[in-house]
C-alpha positions as semicolon CSV with decimal commas, in nm:
position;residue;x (nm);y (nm);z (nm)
1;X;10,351;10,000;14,663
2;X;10,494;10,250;14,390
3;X;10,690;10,077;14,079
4;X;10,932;10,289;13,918
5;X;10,819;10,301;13,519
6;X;10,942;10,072;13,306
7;X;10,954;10,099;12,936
8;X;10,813;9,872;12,731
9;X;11,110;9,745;12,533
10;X;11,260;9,682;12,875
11;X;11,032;9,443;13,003
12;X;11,195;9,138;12,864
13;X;11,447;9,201;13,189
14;X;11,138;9,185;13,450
15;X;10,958;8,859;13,384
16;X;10,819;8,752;13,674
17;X;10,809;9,087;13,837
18;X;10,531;9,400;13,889
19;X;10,623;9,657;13,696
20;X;10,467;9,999;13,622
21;X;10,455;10,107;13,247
22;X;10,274;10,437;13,117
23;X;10,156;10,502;12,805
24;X;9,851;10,543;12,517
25;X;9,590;10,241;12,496
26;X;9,661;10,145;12,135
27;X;9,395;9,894;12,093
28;X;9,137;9,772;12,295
29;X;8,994;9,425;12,233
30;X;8,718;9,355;12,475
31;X;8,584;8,999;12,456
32;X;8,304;8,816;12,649
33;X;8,551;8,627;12,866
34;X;8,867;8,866;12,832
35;X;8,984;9,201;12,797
36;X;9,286;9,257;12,583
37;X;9,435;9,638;12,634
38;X;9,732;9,731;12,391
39;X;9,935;10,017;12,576
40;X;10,212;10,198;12,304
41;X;10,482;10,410;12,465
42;X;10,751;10,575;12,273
43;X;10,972;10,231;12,292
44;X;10,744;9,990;12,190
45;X;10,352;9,868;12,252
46;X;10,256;9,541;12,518
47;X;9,963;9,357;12,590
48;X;9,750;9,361;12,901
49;X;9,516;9,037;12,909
50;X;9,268;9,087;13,189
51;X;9,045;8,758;13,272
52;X;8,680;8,930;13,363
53;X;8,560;8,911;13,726
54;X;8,302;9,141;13,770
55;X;8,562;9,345;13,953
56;X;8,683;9,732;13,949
57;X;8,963;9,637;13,724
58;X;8,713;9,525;13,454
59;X;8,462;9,794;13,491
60;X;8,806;10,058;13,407
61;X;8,967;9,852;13,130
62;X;8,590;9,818;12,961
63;X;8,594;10,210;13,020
64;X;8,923;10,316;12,836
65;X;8,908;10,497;12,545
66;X;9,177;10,448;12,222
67;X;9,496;10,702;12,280
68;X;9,367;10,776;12,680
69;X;9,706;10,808;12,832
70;X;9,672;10,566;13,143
71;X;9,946;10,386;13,349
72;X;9,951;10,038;13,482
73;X;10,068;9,809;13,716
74;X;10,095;9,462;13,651
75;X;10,302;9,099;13,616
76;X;10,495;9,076;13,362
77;X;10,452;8,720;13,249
78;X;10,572;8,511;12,960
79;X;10,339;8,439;12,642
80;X;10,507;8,248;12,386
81;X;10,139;8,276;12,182
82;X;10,143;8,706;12,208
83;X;10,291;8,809;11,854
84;X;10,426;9,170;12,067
85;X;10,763;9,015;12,270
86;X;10,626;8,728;12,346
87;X;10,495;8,864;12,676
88;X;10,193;8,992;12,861
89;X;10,096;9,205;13,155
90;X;9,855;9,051;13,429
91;X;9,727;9,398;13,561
92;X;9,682;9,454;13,953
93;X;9,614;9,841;13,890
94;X;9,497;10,082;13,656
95;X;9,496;10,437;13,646
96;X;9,350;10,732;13,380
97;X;9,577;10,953;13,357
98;X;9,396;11,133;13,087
99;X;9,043;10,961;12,901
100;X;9,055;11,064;12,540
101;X;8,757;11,225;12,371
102;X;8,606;10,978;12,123
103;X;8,585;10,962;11,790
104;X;8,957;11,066;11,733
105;X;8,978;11,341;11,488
106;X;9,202;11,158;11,270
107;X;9,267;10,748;11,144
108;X;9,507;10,630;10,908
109;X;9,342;10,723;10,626
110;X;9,347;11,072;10,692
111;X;9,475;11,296;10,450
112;X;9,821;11,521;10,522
113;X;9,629;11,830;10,544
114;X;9,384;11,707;10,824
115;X;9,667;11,537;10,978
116;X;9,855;11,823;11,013
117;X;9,567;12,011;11,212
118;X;9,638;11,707;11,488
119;X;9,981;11,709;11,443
120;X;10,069;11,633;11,825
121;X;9,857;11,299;11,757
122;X;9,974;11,219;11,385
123;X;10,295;11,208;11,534
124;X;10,194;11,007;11,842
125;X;10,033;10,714;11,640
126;X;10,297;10,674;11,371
127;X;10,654;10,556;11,456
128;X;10,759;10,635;11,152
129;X;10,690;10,998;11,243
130;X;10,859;10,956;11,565
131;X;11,159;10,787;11,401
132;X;11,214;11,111;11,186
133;X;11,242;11,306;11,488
134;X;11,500;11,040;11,609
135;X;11,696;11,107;11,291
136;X;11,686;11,467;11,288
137;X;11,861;11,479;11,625
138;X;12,134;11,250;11,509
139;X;12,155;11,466;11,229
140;X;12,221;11,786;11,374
141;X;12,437;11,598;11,642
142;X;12,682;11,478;11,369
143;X;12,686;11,815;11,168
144;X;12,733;11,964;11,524
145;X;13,021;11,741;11,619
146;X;13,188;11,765;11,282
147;X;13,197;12,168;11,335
148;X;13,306;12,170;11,661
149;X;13,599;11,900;11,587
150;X;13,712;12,188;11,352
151;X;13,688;12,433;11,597
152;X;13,375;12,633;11,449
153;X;13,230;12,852;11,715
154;X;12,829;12,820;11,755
155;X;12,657;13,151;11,703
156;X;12,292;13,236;11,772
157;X;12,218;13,541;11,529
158;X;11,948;13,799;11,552
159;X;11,647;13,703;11,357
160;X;11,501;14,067;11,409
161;X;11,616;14,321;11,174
162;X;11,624;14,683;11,108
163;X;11,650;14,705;10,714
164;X;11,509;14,441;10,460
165;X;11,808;14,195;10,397
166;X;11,979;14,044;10,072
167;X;11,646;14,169;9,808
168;X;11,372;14,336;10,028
169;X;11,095;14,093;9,855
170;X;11,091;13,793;10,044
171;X;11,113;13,931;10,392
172;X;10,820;13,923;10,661
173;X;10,765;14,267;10,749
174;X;10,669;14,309;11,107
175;X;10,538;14,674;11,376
176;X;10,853;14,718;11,600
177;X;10,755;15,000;11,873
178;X;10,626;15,221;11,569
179;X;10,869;15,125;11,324
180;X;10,911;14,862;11,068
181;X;11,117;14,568;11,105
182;X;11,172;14,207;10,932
183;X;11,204;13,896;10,996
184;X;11,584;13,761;10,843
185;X;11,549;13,520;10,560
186;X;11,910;13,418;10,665
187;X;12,193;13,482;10,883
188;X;12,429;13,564;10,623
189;X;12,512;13,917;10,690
190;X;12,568;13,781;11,024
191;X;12,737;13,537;11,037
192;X;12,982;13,743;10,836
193;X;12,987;13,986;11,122
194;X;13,168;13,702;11,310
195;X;13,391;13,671;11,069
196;X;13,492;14,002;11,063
197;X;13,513;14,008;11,477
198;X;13,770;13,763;11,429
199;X;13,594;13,485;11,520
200;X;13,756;13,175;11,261
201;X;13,502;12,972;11,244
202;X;13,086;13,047;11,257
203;X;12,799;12,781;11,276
204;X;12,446;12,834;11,321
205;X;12,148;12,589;11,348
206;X;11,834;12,851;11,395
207;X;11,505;12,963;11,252
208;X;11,483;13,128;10,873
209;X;11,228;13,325;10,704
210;X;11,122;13,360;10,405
211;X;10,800;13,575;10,230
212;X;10,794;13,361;9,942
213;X;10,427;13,262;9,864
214;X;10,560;12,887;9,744
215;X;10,300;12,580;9,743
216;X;10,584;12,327;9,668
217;X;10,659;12,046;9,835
218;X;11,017;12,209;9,917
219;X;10,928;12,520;10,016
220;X;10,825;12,663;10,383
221;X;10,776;13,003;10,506
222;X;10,995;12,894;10,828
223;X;11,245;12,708;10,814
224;X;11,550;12,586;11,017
225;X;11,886;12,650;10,846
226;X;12,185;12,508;10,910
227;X;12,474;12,778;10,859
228;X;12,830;12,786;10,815
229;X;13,090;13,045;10,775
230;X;13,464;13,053;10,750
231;X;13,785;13,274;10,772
232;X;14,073;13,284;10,602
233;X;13,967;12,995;10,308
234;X;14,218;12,984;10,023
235;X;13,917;12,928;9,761
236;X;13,553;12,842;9,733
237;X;13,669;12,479;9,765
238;X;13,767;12,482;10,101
239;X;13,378;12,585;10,168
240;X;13,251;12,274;9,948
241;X;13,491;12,003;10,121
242;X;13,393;12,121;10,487
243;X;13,020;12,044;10,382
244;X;13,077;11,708;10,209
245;X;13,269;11,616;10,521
246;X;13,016;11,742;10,730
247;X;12,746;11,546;10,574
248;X;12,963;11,215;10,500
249;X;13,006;11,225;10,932
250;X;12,642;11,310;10,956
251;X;12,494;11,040;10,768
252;X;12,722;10,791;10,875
253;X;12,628;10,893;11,210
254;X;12,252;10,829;11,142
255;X;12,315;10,554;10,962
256;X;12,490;10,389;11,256
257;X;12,216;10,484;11,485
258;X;11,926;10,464;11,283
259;X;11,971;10,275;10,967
260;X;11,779;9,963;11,067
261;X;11,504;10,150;11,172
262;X;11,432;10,405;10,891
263;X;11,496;10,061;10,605
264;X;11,159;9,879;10,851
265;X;10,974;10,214;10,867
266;X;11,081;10,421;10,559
267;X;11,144;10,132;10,342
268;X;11,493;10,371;10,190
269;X;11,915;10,253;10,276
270;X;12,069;10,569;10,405
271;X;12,401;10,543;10,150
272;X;12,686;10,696;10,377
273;X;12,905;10,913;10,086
274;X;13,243;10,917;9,954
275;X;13,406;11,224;9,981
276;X;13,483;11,417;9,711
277;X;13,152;11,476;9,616
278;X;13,153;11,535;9,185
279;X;13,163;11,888;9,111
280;X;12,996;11,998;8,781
281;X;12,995;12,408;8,651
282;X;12,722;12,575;8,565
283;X;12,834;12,608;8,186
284;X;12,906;12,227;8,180
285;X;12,550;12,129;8,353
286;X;12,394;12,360;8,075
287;X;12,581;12,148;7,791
288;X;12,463;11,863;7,924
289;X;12,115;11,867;8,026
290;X;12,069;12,079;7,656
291;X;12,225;11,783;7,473
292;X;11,914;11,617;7,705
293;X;11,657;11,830;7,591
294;X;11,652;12,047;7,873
295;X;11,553;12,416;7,804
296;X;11,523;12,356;7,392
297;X;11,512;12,763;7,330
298;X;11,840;12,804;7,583
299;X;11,671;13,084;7,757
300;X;11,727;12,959;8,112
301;X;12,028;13,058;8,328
302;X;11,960;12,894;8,630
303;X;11,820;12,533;8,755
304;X;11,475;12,437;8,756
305;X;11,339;12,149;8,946
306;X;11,365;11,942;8,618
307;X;11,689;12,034;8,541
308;X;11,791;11,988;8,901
309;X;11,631;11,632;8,852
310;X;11,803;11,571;8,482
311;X;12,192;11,692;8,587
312;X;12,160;11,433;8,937
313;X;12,045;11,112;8,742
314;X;12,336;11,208;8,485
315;X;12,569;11,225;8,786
316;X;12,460;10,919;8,916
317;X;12,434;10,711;8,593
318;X;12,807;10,855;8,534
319;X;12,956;10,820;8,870
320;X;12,728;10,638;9,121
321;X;12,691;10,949;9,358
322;X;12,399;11,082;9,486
323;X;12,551;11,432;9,559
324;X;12,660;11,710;9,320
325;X;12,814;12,027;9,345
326;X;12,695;12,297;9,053
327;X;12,978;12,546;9,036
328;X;13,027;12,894;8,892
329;X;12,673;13,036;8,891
330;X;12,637;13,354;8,667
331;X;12,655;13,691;8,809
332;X;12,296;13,768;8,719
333;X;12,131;13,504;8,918
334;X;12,389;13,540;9,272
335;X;12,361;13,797;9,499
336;X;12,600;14,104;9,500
337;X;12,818;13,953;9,770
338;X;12,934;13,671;9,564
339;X;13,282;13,689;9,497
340;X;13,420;13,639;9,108
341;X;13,686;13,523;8,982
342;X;13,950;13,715;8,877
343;X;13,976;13,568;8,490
344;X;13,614;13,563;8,412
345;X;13,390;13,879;8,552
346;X;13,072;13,679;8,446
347;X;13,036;13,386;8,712
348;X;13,073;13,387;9,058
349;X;13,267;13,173;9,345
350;X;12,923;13,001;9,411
351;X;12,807;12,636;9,434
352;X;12,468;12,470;9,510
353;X;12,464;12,148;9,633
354;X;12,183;11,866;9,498
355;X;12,116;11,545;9,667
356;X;11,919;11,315;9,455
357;X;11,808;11,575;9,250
358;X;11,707;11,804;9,550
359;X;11,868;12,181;9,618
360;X;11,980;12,136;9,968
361;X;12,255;12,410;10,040
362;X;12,374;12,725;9,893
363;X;12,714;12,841;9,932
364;X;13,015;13,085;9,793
365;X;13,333;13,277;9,900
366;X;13,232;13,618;9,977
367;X;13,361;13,936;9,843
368;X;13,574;14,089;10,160
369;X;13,677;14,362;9,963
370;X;13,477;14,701;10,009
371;X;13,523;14,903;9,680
372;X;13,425;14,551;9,519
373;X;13,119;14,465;9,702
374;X;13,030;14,875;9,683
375;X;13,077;14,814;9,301
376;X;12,889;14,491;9,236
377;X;12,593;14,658;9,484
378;X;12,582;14,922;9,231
379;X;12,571;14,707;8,956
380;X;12,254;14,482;9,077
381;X;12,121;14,913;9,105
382;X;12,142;14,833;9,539
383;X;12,166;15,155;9,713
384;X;12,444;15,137;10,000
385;X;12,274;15,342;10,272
386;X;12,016;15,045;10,429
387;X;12,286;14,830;10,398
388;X;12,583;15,045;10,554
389;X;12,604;14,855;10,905
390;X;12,699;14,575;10,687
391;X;12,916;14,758;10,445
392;X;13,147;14,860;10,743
393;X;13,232;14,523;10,798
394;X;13,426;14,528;10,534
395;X;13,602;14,832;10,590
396;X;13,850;14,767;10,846
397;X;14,019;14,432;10,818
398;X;13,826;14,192;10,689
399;X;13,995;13,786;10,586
400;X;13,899;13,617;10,316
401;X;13,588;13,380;10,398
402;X;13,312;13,176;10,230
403;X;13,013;12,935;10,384
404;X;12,673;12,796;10,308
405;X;12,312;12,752;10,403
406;X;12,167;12,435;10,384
407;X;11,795;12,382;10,489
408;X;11,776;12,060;10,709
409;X;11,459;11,975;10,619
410;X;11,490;11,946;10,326
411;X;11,785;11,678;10,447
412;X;11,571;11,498;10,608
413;X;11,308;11,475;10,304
414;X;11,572;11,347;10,053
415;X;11,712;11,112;10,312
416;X;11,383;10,925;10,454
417;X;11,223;10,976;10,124
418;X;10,896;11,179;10,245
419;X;10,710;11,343;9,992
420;X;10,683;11,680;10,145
421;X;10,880;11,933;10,372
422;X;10,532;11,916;10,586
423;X;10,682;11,566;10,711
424;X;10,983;11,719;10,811
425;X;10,912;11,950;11,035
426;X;10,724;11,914;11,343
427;X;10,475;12,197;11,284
428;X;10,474;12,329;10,952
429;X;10,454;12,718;10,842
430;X;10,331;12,753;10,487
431;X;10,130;13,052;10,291
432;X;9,820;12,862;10,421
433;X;9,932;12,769;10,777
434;X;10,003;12,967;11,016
435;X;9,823;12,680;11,289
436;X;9,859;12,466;11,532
């Protein structure tokens, strides 16, 4: 007789009953008068506690391999001594589904290089791992469901282009039917497209690119952004409150679902924000990580990772929040599409936003304005011609607008507390890896 699967956190409701589960022997104790099988699915691990009989049963429990995917049907009986539920399954049948090669190629002492050559089973064997996945769904979910309650429109942009976007040196450059094209390092130009074709509100969760031969722990040569765009904004400020009320639903979200579960395997409290998050200009953040020590000869115009690091513990010694916006970037470190304001031609309409000392997003308004953006082009010595498909978005009717990129994996690193992007991304594409 066939038994519908049952998962393992759901035998407590079958006592007394066959059941089938399916999953990964965990552990295999085999004794001189028993055989003790621990079988993990994605819900939980169970014992099986076979008494030896010289039977078939015995001769395939004593054959199972650790991390052979097998299924099982059995009694589901209570074991007040069994430390896992305080249950056990009496097996009737066994059957290898799959007999795993021994020795497995990786343990948990493995290193994060080796274990990202067995990725598939580095995440199989750690629920931590699996948990992250988990969390990155309820992420997007919330960000998702905070768009769409403000009636942003989802867009999937090309990631193929004809001309090298924003600066031509960080683009992958690939043959296209005897031609060159590139990969895009963002959807930007995009995404303002949509704006332009009327549509009011544009968000994007897709794959980025970028050529930028980084070793950090941050950085990744792929990468999936989460993007934002919208019409008719008043200010940059409009931009910065949808994203702090983005997140704040977000991580409340997460925490709600998850927040148990990533304190047990993560050992980190996800911290659901207040909204407003502090804001903080560029020309104030300077002033105050200098009077720190920061940058002693006062030759740096943007953030480094230590001053990133030095202007969020100020924040949160002064205020108690995690998050800060830096304002007002200088023209010579934004791209020519930044808008500035009118009373000070030097800065732009730009913010980056830090979470515990992490960049996670960049964002601005836009310049909508044609003779502007063919003026500031000119400045930063761009020639208009690769760029005129974009240029002519801008030429007939055009609304104000502003958004933001924010890499999500770099979300999920500052919120679980991993030590690298490599944990927060299923398979990771680096300078050095281009495998599995």
């Amino acid at each position: 007789m066939i038994h519908s699967r049952v998962h393992v956190s759901d035998l407590r409701e079958h006592v007394g009953s066959t059941v089938t589960i399916c999953g990964w022997v965990n552990t295999l104790r085999l004794q001189r008068k028993m055989q003790f099988v621990l079988v993990r699915d994605h819900t939980g691990t169970v014992q099986v506690t076979h008494t030896r009989d010289d039977g078939p049963l015995e001769a395939q429990l004593e054959a199972l391999t650790p991390e052979s995917a097998i299924r099982i049907t059995g009694r589901v009986v209570d074991a007040a001594q069994v430390k896992l539920g305080g249950l056990e399954i009496v097996p009737e049948a066994v059957e290898v589904l799959n007999l795993a090669a021994t020795p497995l190629p990786i343990d948990e002492h493995t290193g994060l290089e080796q274990r990202m050559d067995w990725r598939f089973l580095d995440v199989r064997r750690r629920p931590a791992a699996q948990l992250m996945f988990a969390v990155q769904t309820t992420l997007e979910q919330g960000m998702r469901e905070y768009a769409y309650a403000r009636g942003a429109t989802e867009m999937h942009t090309p990631k193929l282009m004809g001309t090298a976007s924003e600066s031509g040196a960080e683009v992958f450059e690939l043959g296209y039917f005897g031609r060159s094209a590139y990969l895009a390092q963002s959807p930007q130009f995009f995404k303002q497209m949509a704006i332009a074709a009327g549509i009011d509100k544009v968000f994007e969760i897709g794959p980025v690119f970028r050529a930028e031969p980084s070793f950090t722990s941050r950085h990744a040569t792929e990468f999936t952004g989460v993007d934002v765009e919208l019409a008719w904004i008043d200010g940059v400020e409009d931009v910065m409150a949808f994203e702090e009320q983005m997140l704040a639903h977000a991580i409340a979200k997460v925490a709600g679902a998850h927040g148990e579960a990533i304190a047990e395997h993560f050992g980190v409290e996800v911290t659901v924000p207040t909204t407003p998050f502090p804001r903080v200009t560029m020309a104030e953040t300077h002033e105050i990580l200098r009077e720190g020590g920061w940058d002693p000869a006062g030759i740096k115009e943007d953030l480094d990772p230590e001053g990133e690091r030095s202007i969020s513990a100020h924040i949160k010694e002064t205020t108690g929040h995690e998050f800060v916006f830096i304002t007002h970037y200088p023209v010579g470190i934004r791209p020519f599409y930044h808008m500035r304001p009118a009373d000070d031609a030097s800065v732009t309409l730009s913010f980056d936003l830090l979470w515990k000392g992490l960049e996670v997003t960049t964002g601005a308004q836009r310049e909508h304005r044609y003779d502007v953006l063919l003026k500031q082009a000119a400045e930063k010595g761009m020639s208009p011609e690769p760029m005129q498909d974009y240029l002519n978005a801008f030429r007939h009717g055009c609304p104000p607008h502003g958004g933001l990129g924010m890499g999500l994996g770099r979300v999920l690193m500052v919120m679980l507390g991993l030590d690298s992007i490599r944990e927060a991304t299923f398979l990771f594409r680096g300078p050095n890896r281009l495998t599995p």
